[in-house]
N, C-alpha and C positions, 0 to 999 in steps of 0.2 A: 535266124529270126531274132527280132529283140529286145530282150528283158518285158522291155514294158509294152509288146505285142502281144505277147505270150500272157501276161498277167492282166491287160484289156478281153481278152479272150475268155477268160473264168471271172469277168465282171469284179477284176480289181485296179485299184488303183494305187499313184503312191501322192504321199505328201510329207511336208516339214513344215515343221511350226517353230519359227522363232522367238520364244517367249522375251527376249530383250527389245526385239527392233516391234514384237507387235504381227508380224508380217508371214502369211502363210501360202506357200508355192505347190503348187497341185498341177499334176499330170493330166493331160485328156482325159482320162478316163474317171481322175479322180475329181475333176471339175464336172465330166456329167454325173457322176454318183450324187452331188450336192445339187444337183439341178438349174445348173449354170451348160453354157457352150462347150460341147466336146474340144477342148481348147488347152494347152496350158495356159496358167493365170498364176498373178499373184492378188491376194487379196489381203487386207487387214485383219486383225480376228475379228471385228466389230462386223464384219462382212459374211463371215463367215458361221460368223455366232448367229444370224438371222437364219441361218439356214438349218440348226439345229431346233427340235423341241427343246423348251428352256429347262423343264424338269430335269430331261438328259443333257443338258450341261452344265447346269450344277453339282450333278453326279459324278461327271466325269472328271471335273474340278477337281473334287477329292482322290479319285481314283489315279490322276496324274501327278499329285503330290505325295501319295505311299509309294509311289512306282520309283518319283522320282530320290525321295528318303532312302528309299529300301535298292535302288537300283536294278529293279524288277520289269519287266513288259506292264506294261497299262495298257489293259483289257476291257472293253466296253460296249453295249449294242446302242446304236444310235439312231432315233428319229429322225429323217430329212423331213421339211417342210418348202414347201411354197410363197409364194408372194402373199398369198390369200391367206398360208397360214395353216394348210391342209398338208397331213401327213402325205408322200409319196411313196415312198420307199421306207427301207428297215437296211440298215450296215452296219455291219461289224469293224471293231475300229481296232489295232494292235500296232503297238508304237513303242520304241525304244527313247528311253532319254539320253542323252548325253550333255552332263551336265559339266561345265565350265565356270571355275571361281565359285561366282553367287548366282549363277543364271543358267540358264539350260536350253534344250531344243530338243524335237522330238521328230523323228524320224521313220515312218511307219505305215500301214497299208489302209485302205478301203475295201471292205468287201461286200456285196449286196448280197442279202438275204433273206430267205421267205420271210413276207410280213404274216403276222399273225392273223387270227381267221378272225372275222367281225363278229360281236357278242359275248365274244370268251376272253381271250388274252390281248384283242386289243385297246381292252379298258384293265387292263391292268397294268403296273408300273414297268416299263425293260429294265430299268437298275436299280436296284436296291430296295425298301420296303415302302409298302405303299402314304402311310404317317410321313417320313421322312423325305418321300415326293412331296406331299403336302405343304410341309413347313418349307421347302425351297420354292414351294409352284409361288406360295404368298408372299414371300421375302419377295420376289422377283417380282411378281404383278402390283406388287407396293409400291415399290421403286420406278417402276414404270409410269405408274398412275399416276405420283408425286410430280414428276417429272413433265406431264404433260403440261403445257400453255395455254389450251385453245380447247372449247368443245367437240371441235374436228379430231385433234389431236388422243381427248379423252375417245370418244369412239373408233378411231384407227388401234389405239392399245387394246380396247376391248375387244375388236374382232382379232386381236393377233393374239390371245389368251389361247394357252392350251391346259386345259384343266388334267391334273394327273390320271390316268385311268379312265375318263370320260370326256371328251371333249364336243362343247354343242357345235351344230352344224348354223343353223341358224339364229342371229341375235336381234333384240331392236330397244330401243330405248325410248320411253314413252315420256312424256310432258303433261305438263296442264296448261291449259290457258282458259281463263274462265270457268264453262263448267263443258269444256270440253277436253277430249283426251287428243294430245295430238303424237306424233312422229317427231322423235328430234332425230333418229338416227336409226338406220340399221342394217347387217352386212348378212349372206349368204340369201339376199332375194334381188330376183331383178328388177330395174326401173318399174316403177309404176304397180309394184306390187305390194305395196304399203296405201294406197289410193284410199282400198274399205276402209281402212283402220282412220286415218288423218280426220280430223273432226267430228269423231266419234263423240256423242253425248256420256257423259259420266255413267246414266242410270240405264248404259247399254248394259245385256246381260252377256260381259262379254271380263275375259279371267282378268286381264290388266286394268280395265275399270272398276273392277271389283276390289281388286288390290290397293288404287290408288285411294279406292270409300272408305276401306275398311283396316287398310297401315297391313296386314295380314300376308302372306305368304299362300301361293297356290301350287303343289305339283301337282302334277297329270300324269301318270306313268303313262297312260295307254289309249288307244285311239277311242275306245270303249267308252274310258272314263270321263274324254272329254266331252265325246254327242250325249252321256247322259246329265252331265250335272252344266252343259252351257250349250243347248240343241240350238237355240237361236241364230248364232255364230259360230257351230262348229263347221258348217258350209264353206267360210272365207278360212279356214285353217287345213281343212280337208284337202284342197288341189295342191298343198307345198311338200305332201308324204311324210312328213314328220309321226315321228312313234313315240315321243315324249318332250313332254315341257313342263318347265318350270319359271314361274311368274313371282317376282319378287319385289318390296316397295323398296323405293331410292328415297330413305329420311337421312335430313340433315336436322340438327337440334329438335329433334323431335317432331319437324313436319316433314309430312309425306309432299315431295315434289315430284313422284311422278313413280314408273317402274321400270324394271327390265326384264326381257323374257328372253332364256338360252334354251332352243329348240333341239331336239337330236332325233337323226335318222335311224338310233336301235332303240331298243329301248332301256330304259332305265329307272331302277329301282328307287331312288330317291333315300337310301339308304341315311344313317342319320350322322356319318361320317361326308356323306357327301351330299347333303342338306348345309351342312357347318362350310365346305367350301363354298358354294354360293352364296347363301347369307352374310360370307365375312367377303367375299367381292364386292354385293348388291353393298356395301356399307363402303367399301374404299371408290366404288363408282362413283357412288351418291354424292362424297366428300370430291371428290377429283370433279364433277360435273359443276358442285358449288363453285369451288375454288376456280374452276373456267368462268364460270359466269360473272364472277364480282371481276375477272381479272381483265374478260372480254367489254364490261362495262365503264370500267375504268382507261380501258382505251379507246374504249368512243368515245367517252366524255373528254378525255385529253383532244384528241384530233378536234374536237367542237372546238372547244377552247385554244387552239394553234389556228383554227380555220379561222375563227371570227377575232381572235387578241391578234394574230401575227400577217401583217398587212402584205398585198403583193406588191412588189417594186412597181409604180404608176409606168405611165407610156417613156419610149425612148428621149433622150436628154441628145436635141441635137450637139455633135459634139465631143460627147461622152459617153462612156460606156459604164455603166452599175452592174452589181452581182451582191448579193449577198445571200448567209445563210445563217441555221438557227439552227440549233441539237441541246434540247432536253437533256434533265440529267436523268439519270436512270431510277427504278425504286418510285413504286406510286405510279402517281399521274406523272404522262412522260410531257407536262407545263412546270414551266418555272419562272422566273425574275427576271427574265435577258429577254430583252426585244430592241429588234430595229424599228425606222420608219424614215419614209421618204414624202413630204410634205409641198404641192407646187403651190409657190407663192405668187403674188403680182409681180407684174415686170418681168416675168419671165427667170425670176429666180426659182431655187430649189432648196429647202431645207431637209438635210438629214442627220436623225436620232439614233443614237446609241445606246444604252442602260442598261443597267441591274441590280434590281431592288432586292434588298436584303433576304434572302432566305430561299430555300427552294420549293415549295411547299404552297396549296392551293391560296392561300393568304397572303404567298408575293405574287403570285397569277393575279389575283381578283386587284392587289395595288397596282402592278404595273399595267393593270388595264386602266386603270381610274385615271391614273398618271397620262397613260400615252395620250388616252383623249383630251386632258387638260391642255398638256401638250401641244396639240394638233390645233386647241383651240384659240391660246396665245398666240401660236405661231402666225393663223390666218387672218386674226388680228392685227397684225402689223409690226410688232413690236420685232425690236433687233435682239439678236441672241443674249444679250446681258438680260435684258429686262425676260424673257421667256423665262430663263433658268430662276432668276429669282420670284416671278409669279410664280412657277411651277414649285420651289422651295415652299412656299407659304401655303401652297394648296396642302401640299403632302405632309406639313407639319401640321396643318388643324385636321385632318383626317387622321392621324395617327398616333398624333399628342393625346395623352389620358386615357388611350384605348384600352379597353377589359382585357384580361388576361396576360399574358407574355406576347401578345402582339401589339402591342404599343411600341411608339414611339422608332416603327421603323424607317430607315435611312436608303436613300436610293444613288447609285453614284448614274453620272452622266454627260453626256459630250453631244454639244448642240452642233453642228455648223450651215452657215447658207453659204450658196455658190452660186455665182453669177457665170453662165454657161459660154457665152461669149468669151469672157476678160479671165478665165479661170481664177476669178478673187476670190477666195474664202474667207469669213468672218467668223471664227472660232470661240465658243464661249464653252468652258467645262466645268462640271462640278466632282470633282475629287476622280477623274474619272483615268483610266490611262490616256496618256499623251497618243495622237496621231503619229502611223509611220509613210512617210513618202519615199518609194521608190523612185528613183532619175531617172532620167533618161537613159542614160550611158550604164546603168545595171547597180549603181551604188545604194544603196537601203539604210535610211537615217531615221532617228524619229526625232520630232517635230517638237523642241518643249512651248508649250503653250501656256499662257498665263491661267489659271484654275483659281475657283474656289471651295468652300465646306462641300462635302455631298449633299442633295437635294432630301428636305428635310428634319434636319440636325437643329437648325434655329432657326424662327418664323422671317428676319428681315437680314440678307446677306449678299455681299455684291458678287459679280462675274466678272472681270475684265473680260475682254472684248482681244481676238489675236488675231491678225489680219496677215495672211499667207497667199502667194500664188500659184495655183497649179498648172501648171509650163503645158502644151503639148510633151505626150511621152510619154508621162508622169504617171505615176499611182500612187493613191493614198489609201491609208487602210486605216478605218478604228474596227476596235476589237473591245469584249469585256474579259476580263481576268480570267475567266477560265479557260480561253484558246490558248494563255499560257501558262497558266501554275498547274494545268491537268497534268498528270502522269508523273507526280512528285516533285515537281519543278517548282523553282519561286519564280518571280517576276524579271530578273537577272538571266537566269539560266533559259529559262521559258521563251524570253525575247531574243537570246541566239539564236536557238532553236527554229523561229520564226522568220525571222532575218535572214536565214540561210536558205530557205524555200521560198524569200520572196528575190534573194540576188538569182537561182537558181531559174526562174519565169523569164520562156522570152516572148516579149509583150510583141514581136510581129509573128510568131505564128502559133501562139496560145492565148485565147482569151480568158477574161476575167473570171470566166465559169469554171476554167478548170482551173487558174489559182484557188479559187474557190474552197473547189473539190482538192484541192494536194493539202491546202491548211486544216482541215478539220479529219483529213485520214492521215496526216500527218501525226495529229493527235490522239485519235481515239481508231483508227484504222480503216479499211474500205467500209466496215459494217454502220458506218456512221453515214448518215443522212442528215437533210436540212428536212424544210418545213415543204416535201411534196406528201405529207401523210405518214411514211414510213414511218416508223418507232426506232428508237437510237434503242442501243446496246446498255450495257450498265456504266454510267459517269461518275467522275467525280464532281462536277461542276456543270452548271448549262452554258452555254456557247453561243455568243452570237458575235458575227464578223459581219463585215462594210467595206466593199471595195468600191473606190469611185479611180475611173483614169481618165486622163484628156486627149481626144485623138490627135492623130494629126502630127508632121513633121513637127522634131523640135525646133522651137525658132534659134537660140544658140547652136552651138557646134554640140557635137555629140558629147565632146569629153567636161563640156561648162557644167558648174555644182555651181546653185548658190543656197545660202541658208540664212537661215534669222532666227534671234531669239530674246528675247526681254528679261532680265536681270530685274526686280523691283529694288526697293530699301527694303522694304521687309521680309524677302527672301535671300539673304546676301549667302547661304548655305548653296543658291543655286552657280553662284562662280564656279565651282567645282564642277556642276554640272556643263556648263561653258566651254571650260577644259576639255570633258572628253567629247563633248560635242564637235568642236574642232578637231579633235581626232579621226573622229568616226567620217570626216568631211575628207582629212587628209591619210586617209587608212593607205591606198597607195601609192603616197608621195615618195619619189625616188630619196631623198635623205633624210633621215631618219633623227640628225642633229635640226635642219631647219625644223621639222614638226615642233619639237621641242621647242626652238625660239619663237614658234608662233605663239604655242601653249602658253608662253611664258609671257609673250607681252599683252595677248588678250587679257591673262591673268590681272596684270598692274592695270591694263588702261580700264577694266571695270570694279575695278577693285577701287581706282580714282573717282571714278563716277558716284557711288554707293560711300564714299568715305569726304568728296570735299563738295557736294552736290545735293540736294533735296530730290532728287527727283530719280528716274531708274534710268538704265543703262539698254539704250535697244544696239545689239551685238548684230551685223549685217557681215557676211562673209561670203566671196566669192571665187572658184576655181577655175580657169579657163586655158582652152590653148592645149597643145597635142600630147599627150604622154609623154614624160622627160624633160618638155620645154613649157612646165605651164608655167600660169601666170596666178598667183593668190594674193586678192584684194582683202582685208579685214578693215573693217571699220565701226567705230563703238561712238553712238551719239547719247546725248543727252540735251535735257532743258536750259542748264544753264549759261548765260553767257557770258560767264567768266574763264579767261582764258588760261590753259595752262602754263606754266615756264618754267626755264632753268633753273635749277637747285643745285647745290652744290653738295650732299648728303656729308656726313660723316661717317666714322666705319660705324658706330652705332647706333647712326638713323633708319627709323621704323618708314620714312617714307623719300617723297624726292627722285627714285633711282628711273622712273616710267619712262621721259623722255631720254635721259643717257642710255638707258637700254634699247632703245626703237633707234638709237642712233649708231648707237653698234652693231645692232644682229639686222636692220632692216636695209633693204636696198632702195626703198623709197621711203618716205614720211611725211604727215604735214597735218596741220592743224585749220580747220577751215569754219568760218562762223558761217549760220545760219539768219533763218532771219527769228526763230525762236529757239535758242540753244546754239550747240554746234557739234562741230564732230573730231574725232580722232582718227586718222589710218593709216595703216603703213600696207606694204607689198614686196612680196617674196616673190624671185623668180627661181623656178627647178631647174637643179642644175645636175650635171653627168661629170662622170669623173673625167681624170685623163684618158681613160683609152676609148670613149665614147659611150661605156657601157653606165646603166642607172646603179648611181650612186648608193647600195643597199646596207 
């Protein structure tokens, strides 16, 4: 027979407790002893620890750390408990440590033993002195109660209280509303046994109404005392067998919100040691019930304010596909400054909004509502996106200009665009806002620089350029506001990798934009994060709001075509650079790695000429085409004027001159071509493979 036949047989078990990994392995027998499946299992401690009275396991706490000091057996009778919370059984516990380095494990038996008789010994402490039950029963109900979120939550910890030495059988928790007594809560009765009590009148003569008149405390030892000093209502208390209660007021700052009564099936003395534990419960309840209620009120009023500020995407865009989403930052109201919107225009256009007003806080709520509907309201006006963003600037600087207190003068950034559903043309206007990223067809992930101006009210009168872009079939574009990328310690650099890597990573023929969606915001903050279905986000650093727009549909180029655009002004000549690795990021996997560079390099002079012998800006047009290893790269850089370039003859210490000798040497085609207002420059690179056919790395 085997070990642990023979030892199921006298009602023991065995187990081990991991104290490094957390993690405790129990035999059949010793899985039924805890009131789980005759099973072995593994369970967590936190799993396990539910299954003890909590007195006895703070006891044993101690008890396992002299054992494990002094390398002695740790010896201890233990409590089982139930789901409900109800002692079951009584075990004996004997465990060996073996301790390793800094950490240990404890190896050791379950054994079941008579529980003590009711009235006597089983309201008294099984380990150690009755005080020092105490002081751990409160340490532990504190932490508990702190702990809770939710009213549900405060009364699920209260029916799981085991008071040292006496524990009630039945609990409830009383309210006011008006000048009536109502039911918030209560555990050890069945459905519809709270019915008399709910809407009881205050000036019933009845001990919780009494309690909640008078701020006072009521025991009852005995069934005696209660028909004689509350006969009118000892009737509705009579059929649940209870042999003693105790009614106690729930104040917070000095008002009485309500009470609680812990009922028990023996009786009890109401002794003035154990007067003192209830009264300091009825006080961390009363606190733990407040703190649910401002906490539960403050998430209703967030969901109002996400329900009615935060818009649903309007009907399908034939065509197109939309998604977006939204996440609060955490801390307070889970509203903040970041909102989308999606706007139908005449002609069957579509305008959509991006933003995020400065602050996290009910005060960028209450702007960025003020704002969207300004918004909304230029929009359906007529006016093209330059004029929206600069109405909307002059709105939000006279509403916040000279404002009282330290909310003056806040600043909103922002990214307008309409899109003509057909022609997939976007007309882009922003206000200090991040740049758009367009996914391609063929899986490459670029962002879009866009001509911008000030963020939206900084100064009363400010222009927007206007950025006119196409989105191809295939395509996806995305705005985003700053916190889908600087969250999680990130700046705007490192954060946009990040990003870019989960949206090359999307394949738009058999994932939709829902679940890009969904990968970019648990990307960043994890599963536990949600958009605007109600849910409540987790703790943030930032609020979040994303904007996918894609256009269905074959792409009309070849799979592997890129093309891109971008506008150099005079007064940002700091964005050449930017130019630079935009062209990179175009040709990221071009087989030679010397042509990128000579492209780099001639973009670089030909807008560098535009911005130095020119009044006007430089629009930068570049395009990729043609199969892996044989493309084809077109670049071309126009401008207004229509003066033509030519041959110079530099010296070795001329600052300028070298643009057309350079496109003459590194390019395989070139030419100069007038317009009819301005003209252009281009050259074109073809990819080429080395000798043995393989790409040139």
């Amino acid at each position: 027979m085997r070990t642990e036949d023979v030892l199921a047989a006298i009602a023991t078990g065995l187990w081990r407790w991991d104290n490094a990994s957390g993690i405790v392995t129990l035999d059949a027998e010793a899985a039924r002893l805890l009131g789980l499946p005759a099973e072995p299992a593994e369970l967590t401690e936190a799993a396990v620890r539910s299954r003890f009275h909590p007195v006895d396991w703070n006891e044993i706490d101690g008890i396992v750390n002299l054992a494990v000091a002094e390398g002695t057996l740790a010896e201890a009778r233990l409590r089982i408990m139930d789901e409900n919370g109800r002692v079951i059984r009584t075990v004996r516990s004997r465990s060996k440590p073996f301790v390793d380095k800094n950490d240990y494990q404890l190896v050791g038996t379950l054994q079941e033993v008579a529980e003590p008789q009711p009235g006597t010994a089983a309201r008294t402490p099984v380990t150690g002195d009755w005080r020092r039950s105490r002081e751990a029963f409160l340490l532990d109900a504190g932490r508990a109660l702190a702990e809770a979120r939710s009213t549900a939550e405060v009364l699920r910890v209260a029916a799981s209280l085991s008071m040292p030495g006496f524990s009630p059988d039945g609990l409830a928790v009383f309210g006011i509303s008006g000048d009536r007594l109502t039911i918030i809560g209560h555990h050890g009765h069945n459905p519809g046994d709270d019915a008399p009590f709910s809407e009881m009148p205050l000036e019933t003569d009845y001990p919780a109404a009494e309690v909640v008149r008078t701020g006072r405390a009521i025991y009852l030892p005995s069934p005696e005392e209660y028909r004689a000093r509350y006969p009118a209502t000892w009737p509705l208390a009579q059929r649940f067998g209870r042999e003693s209660w105790a009614f106690l007021p729930l104040i917070v700052a000095g008002r009485t919100m309500g009470a609680w009564m812990a009922a028990f099936t023996y009786p009890v003395s109401f002794t003035p040691d154990e007067r003192s534990v209830l009264t300091t419960v009825a006080r961390m309840l009363a606190q733990a019930l407040a703190r649910a209620g401002v906490a539960e009120s403050e998430r209703e009023l967030s969901l109002g304010l996400q329900r009615t500020m935060m818009p649903v995407l309007g009907p399908a865009i034939p065509g197109m596909e939309v998604a977006a989403r939204y996440v609060p930052t955490g801390g307070g109201l889970q509203v903040g400054g970041d909102w989308y919107d999606m706007i139908q225009l005449p002609a069957g256009r579509i305008a959509f909004v991006i933003g995020d007003v400065q602050g996290h806080d009910v005060r960028a709520a209450g702007l960025m509502g003020q704002l969207r509907i300004a918004l909304r309201a230029y929009a359906s006006e007529g006016h093209r996106p330059d004029a929206v963003l600069s109405r909307a600037s002059r709105f939000l600087y006279g509403i916040t200009d000279g404002a009282e207190g330290d909310h003056g003068g806040r600043f909103a950034t922002c990214l307008y665009l309409e899109v003509d559903p057909a022609t997939g043309t976007l007309d882009i206007a922003r206000a200090g806002h991040p740049d758009p990223a367009i996914r391609m067809a063929d899986g490459t992930v670029m962002l879009r620089p866009t001509a911008g101006g000030l963020p939206l009210g900084i100064v009363p009168d400010t222009d927007y350029p206007t950025t006119r872009l196409t989105l191809e079939p295939g395509e996806t574009l995305m705005i985003c506001t700053d916190g889908l990328l600087e969250t999680g310690g990130h700046d705007l650099e490192t954060g946009w990798a990040r990003i870019r890597t989960l949206l090359e990573l999307h394949d738009a023929e058999d994932e939709s934009l829902e679940v890009l969606a969904d990968s970019l915001v648990q990307a960043v903050h994890g599963p536990g994060s949600h958009h605007t279905t109600g849910r409540l986000a987790d703790r943030r650093e930032d609020d979040i709001a994303v904007l996918l727009l894609s256009r269905t549909g074959a792409p009309l180029r070849t799979a592997a075509a890129r093309r891109t655009a971008m506008t150099v002004a005079q007064a940002e000549p700091e964005r050449i650079a930017a130019a630079r690795q935009h062209l990179r990021e175009l040709l990221h996997d071009w087989a030679d790695p010397e042509q990128v560079d000579s492209a780099v390099l001639m973009v670089s002079e030909m807008v560098t000429n535009v911005l130095v012998h020119t009044d006007g800006d430089a629009l930068l047009v570049a395009e990729a085409s043609g199969d892996h290893g044989k493309r084809r790269l077109r670049v071309e850089v126009a401008d207004a004027s229509d003066e033509l370039p030519h041959r110079r003859r530099p010296g070795e210490m001329a600052s300028s001159g070298r643009g057309l000798i350079l496109m003459e040497m590194l390019a395989h085609e070139w030419g100069v071509d007038p317009r009819g207002e301005g003209k252009s420059i281009w050259f074109v690179l073809h990819e080429e493979r080395d000798g043995d056919g393989e790409l040139a790395l």
